[in-house]
NUVOBA-376156 format. One record per residue (C-alpha): residue in three letters; x, y, z. Coordinates in Angstrom, 1 decimal, always signed. Each point is the difference from the previous one (the first is absolute). Example, Ala and Ser with C-alpha at 12.3 -4.5 7.8 and 13.67 -1.06 7.14 Angstrom:
// residues 2
doke resn ALA&u +12.3&v -4.5&w +7.8;
doke resn SER&u +1.4&v +3.4&w -0.7;
This chain:
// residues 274
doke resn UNK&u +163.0&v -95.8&w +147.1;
doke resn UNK&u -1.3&v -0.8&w +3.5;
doke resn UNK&u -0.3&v -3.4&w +0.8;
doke resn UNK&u -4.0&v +0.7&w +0.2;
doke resn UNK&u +0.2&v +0.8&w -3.2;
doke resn UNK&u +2.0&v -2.7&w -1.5;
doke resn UNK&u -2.7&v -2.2&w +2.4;
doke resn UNK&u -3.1&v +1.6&w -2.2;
doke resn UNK&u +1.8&v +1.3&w -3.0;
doke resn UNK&u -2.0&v -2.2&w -2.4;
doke resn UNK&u -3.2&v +0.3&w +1.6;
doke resn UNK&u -1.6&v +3.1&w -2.3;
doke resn UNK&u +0.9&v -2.2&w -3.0;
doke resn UNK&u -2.0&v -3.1&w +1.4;
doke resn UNK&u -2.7&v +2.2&w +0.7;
doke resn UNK&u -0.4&v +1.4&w -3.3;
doke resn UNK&u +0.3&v -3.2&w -1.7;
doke resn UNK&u -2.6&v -1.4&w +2.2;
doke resn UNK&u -2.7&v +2.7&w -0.6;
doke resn UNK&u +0.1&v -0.4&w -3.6;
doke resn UNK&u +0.4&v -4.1&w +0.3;
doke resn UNK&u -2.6&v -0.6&w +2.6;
doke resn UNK&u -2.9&v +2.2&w -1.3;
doke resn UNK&u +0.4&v -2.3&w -3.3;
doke resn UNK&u +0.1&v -3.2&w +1.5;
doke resn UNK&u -2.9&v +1.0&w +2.2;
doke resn UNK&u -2.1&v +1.0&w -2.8;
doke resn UNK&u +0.9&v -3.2&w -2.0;
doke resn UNK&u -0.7&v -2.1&w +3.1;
doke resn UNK&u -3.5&v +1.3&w +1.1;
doke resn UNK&u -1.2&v +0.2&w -4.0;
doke resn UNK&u +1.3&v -3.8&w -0.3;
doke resn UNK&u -0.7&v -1.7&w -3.1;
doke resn UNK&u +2.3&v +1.4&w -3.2;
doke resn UNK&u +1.6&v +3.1&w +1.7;
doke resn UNK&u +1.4&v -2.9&w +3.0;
doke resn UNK&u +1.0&v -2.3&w -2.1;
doke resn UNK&u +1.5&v +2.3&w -2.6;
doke resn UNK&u +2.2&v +1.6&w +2.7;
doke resn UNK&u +1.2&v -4.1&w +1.4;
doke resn UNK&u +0.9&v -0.3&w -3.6;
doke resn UNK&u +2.1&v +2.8&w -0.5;
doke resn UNK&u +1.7&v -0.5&w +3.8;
doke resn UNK&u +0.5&v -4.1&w -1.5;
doke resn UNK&u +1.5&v +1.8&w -3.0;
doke resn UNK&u +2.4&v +2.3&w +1.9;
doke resn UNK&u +1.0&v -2.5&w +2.7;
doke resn UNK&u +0.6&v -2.2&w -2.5;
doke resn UNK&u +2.4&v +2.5&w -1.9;
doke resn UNK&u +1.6&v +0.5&w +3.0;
doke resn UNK&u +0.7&v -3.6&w +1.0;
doke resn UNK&u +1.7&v -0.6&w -3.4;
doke resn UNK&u +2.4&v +3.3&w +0.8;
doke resn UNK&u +0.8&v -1.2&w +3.3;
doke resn UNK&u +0.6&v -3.4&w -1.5;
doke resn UNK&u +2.7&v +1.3&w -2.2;
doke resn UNK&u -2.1&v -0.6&w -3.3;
doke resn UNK&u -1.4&v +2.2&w -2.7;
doke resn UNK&u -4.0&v +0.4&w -0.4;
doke resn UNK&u +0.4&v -0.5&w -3.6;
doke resn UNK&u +1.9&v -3.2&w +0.6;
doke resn UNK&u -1.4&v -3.5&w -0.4;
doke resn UNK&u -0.4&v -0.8&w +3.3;
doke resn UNK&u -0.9&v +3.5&w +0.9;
doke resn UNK&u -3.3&v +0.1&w -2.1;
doke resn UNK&u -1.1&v -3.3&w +0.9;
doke resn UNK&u -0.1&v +0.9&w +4.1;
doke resn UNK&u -1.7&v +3.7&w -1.6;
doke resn UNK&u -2.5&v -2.7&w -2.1;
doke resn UNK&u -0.3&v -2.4&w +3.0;
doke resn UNK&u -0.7&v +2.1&w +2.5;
doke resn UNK&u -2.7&v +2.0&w -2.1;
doke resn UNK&u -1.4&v -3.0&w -0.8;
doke resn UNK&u -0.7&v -1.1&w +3.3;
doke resn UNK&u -1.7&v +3.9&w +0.7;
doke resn UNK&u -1.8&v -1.5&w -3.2;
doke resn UNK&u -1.4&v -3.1&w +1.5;
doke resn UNK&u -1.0&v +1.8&w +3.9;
doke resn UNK&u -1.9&v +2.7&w -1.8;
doke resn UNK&u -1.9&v -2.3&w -2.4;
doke resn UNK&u -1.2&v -2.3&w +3.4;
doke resn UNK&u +2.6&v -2.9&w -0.6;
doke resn UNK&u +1.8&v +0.9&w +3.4;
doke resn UNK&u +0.9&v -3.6&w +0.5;
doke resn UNK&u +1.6&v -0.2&w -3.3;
doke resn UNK&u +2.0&v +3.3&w +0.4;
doke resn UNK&u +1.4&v -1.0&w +3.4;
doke resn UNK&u +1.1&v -3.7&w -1.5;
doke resn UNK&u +1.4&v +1.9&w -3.1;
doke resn UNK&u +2.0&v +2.2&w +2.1;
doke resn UNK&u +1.4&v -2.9&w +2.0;
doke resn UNK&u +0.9&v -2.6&w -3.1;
doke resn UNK&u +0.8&v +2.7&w -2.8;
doke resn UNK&u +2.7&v +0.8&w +1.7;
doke resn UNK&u +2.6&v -2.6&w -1.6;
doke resn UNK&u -1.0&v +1.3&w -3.2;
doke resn UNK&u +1.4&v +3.3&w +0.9;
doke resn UNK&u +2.8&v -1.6&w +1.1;
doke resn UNK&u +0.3&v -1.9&w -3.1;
doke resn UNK&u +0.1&v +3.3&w -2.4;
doke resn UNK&u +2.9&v +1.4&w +2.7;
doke resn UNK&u +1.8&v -3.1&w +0.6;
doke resn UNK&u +3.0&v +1.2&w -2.1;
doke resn UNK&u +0.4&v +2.9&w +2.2;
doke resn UNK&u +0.7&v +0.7&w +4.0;
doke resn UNK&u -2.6&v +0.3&w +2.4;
doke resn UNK&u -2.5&v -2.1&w -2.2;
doke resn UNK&u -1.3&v -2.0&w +2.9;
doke resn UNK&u -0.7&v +3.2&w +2.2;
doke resn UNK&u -1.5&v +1.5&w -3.0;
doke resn UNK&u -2.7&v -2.6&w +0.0;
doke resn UNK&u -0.6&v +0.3&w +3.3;
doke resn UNK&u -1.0&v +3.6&w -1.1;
doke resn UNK&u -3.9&v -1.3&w -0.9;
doke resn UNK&u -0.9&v -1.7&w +3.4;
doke resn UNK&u +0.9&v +2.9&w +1.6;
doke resn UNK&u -1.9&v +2.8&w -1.9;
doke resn UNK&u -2.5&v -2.7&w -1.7;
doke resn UNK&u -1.2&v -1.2&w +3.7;
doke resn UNK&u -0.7&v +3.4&w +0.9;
doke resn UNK&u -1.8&v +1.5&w -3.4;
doke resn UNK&u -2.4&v -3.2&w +0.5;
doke resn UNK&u -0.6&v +0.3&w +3.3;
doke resn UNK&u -0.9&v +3.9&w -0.5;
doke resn UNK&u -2.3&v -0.9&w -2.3;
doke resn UNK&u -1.8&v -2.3&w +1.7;
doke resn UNK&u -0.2&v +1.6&w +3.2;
doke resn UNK&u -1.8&v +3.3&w -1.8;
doke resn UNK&u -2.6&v -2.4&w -2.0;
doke resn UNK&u -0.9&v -1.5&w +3.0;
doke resn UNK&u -4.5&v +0.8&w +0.2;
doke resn UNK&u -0.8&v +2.8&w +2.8;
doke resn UNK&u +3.4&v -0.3&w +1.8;
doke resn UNK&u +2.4&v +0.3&w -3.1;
doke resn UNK&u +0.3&v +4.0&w +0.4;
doke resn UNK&u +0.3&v +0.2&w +4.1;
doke resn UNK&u +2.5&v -3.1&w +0.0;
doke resn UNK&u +2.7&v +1.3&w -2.4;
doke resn UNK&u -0.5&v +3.7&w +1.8;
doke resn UNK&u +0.8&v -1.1&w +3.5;
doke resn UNK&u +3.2&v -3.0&w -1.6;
doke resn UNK&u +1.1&v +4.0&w -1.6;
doke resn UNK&u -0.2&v +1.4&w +3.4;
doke resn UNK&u +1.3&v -2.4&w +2.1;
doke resn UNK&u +3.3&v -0.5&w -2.6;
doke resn UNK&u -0.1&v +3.6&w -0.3;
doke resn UNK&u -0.2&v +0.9&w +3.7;
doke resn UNK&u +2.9&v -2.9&w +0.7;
doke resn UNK&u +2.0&v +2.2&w -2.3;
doke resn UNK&u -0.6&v +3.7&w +1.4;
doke resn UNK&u -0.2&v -1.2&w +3.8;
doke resn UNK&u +3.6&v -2.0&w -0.8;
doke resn UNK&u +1.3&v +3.2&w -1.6;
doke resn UNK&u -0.8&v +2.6&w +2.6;
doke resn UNK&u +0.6&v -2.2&w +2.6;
doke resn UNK&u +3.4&v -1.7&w -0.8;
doke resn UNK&u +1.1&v +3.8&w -1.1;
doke resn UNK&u -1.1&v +1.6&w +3.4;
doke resn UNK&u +0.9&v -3.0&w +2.3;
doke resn UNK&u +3.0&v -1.7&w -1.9;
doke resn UNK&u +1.2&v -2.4&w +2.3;
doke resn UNK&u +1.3&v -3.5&w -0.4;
doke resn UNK&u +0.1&v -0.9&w -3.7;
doke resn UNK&u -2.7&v -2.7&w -0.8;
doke resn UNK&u +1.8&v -2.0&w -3.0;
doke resn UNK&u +3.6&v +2.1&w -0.2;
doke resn UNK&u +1.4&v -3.2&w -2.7;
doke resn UNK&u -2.7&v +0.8&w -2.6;
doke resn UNK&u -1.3&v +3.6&w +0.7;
doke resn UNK&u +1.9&v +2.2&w +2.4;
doke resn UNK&u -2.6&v +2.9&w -0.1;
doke resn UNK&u -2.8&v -2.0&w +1.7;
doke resn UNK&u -0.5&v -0.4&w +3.6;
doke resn UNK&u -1.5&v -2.1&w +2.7;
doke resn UNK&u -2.0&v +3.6&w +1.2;
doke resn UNK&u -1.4&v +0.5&w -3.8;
doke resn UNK&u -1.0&v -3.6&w -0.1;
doke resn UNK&u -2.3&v +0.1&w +3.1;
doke resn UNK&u -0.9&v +3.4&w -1.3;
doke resn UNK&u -1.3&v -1.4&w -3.0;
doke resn UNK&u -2.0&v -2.6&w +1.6;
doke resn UNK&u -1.9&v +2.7&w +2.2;
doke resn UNK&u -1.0&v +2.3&w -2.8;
doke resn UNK&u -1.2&v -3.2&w -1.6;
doke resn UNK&u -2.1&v -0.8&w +3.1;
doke resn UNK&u -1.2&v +3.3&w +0.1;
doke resn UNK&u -1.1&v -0.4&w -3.9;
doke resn UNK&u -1.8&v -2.9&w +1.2;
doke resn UNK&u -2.2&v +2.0&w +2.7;
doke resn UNK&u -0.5&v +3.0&w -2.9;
doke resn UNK&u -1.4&v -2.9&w -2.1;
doke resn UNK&u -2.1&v -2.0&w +2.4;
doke resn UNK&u -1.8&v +3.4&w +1.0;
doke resn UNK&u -0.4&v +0.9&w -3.6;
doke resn UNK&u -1.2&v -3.6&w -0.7;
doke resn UNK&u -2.3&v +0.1&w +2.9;
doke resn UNK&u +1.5&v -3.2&w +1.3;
doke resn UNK&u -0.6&v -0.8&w +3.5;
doke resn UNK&u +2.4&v -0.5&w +2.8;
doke resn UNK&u -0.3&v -4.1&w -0.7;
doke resn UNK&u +1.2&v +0.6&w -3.6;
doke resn UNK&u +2.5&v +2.5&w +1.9;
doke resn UNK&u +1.8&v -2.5&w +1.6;
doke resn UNK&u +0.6&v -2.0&w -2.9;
doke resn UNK&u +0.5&v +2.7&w -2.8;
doke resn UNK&u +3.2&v +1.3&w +2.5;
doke resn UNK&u +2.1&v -3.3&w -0.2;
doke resn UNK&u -1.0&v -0.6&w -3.8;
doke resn UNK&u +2.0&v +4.3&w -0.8;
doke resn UNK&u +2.7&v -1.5&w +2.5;
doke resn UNK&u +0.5&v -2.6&w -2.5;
doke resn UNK&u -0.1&v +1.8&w -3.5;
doke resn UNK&u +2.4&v +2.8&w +1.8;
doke resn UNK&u +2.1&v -2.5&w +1.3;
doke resn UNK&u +0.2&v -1.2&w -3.5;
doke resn UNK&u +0.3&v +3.1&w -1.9;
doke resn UNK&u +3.4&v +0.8&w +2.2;
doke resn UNK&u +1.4&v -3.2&w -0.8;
doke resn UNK&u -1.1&v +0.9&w -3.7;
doke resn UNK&u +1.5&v +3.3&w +0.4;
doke resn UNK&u +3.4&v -2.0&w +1.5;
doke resn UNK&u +0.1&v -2.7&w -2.8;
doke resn UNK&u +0.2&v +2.5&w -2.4;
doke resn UNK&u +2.8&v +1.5&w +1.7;
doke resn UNK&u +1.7&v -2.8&w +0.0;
doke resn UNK&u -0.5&v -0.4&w -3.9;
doke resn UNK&u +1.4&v +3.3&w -0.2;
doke resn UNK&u +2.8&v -0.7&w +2.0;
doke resn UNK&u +0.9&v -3.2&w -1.8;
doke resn UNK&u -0.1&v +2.0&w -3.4;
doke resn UNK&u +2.1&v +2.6&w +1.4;
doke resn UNK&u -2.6&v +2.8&w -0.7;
doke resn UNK&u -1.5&v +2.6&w +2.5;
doke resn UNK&u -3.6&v +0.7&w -1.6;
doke resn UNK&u -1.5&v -2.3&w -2.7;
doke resn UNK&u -0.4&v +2.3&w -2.6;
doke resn UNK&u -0.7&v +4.0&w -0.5;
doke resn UNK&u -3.8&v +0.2&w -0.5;
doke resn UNK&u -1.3&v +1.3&w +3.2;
doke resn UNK&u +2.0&v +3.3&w +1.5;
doke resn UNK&u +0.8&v -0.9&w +3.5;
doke resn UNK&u -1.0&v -3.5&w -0.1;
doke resn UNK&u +2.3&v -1.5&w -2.8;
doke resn UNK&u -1.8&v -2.2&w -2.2;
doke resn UNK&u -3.5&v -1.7&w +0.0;
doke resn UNK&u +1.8&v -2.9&w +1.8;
doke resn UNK&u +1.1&v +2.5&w +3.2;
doke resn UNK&u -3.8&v +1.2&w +0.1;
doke resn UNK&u -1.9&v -3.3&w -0.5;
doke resn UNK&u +2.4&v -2.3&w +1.7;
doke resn UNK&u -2.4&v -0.8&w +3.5;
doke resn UNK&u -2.9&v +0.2&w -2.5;
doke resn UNK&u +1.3&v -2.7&w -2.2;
doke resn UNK&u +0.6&v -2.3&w +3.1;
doke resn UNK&u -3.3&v +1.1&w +1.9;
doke resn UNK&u -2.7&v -0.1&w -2.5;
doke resn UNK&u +0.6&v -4.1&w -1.2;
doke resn UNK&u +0.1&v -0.4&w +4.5;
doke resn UNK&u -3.3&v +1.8&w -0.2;
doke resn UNK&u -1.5&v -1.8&w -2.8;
doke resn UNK&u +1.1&v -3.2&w +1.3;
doke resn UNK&u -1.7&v +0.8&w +3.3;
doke resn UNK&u -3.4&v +1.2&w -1.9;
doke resn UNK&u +0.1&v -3.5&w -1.7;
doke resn UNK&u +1.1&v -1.9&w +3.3;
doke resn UNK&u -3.3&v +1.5&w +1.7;
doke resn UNK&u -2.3&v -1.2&w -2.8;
doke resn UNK&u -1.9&v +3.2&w +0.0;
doke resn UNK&u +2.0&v +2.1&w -2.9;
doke resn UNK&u +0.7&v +2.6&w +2.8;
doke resn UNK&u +2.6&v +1.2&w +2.3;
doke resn UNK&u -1.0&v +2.9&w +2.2;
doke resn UNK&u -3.8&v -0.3&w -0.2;
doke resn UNK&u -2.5&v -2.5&w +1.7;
């Protein structure tokens, strides 16, 4: 095998998996209501499953269905309004998953399992309930996390160059990186002309996607280093070409609480619209 095709050899399998994913998620997205928030559920459930596997425990195991229970139950409180409640759940149920797990290894980082998908189910939620905006907010965070991904990929793979964290994950490079941010920028143009934004709300949309990409890499490189630090190269099996949910929603799960945060912080309940 040339090394061109060692370079692209999985790319047919990531674009398969992504035309069947992306269609769904689309579909659940711009429908909202039960179809979105059945399909955060079953992506709580599943990252959920795989955090206990990574963590060296069994689903069926004490500890194991109480991070399963405790992070559905914070998908429970988001859907049903009670955002506030979900996020605090998320944050101080965690010693009670550490509490059913204490006899075995990993416990702590197995509690730290429900911050880190709990923040990002509740933050989903809210963002696509938000009145009027709801739909074209969590669109463009999709795009912009999305783009960050492709624009890293193609980029870091055509360029290479100078390895951009070589400690925790040797594959990504300083080229991809600054690849990513640019098709996130360009995400951010697509969606102010779709929006009908003008050039004012331009000029600060731009540095707002520079943020959430910049934070869906260094999503995309803490998870890396999870990986690392269990000793594993994909988080699980689910998704052919990607690994597991955790490999596909890794910038997602850092970007979207950074963009909910940010919708809160400007008082409006929006992000990309005026």
């Amino acid at each position: 095998m040339t090394p061109s095709a060692r370079r692209w050899g999985d790319l047919p399998t990531r674009l398969a998996s992504a035309a069947i994913l992306a269609p769904l998620a689309l579909y659940c997205l711009w429908v909202g209501g039960w179809p979105w928030a059945l399909l955060l559920g079953a992506a709580a459930f599943g990252l959920a499953t795989e955090w206990i596997a990574l963590n060296g425990h069994k689903l069926v195991s004490p500890a194991g269905l109480c991070l399963v229970v405790c992070a559905l139950a914070v998908w429970v409180m988001a859907v049903r309004g009670s955002v506030t409640a979900g996020t605090a759940f998320a944050l101080l149920a965690g010693p009670v998953v550490w509490q059913a797990g204490r006899k075995k290894p990993r416990a702590v980082s197995l509690a730290l399992g429900l911050p880190y998908i709990g923040f990002g189910t509740v933050a989903l939620v809210w963002l696509r309930a938000m009145p009027v905006s709801g739909l074209a907010n969590v669109l463009v965070l999709l795009g912009v996390v999305w783009a960050s991904d492709v624009g890293a990929y193609v980029v870091g793979r055509t360029i290479g160059g100078a390895k951009l964290a070589p400690a925790i994950s040797p594959g990504k490079t300083r080229s991809g990186a600054i690849g990513g941010l640019a098709a996130s920028c360009l995400v951010g143009v697509g969606a102010a002309c779709w929006l009908g934004l003008s050039a004012a709300s331009i000029g600060w949309l731009l540095p707002l996607v520079l943020v959430l990409s910049a934070i869906s890499q260094a999503g995309d490189l803490a998870e890396s280093a999870i990986k690392r630090h269990f000793g594993v190269k994909d988080s699980g099996w689910l998704i052919p070409g990607h690994g597991g949910l955790f490999d596909r929603l890794d910038g997602l799960l850092a970007a979207a609480p950074a963009a909910a945060a940010l919708a809160f912080a400007i008082g409006r309940g929006v992000v990309v619209t005026p």
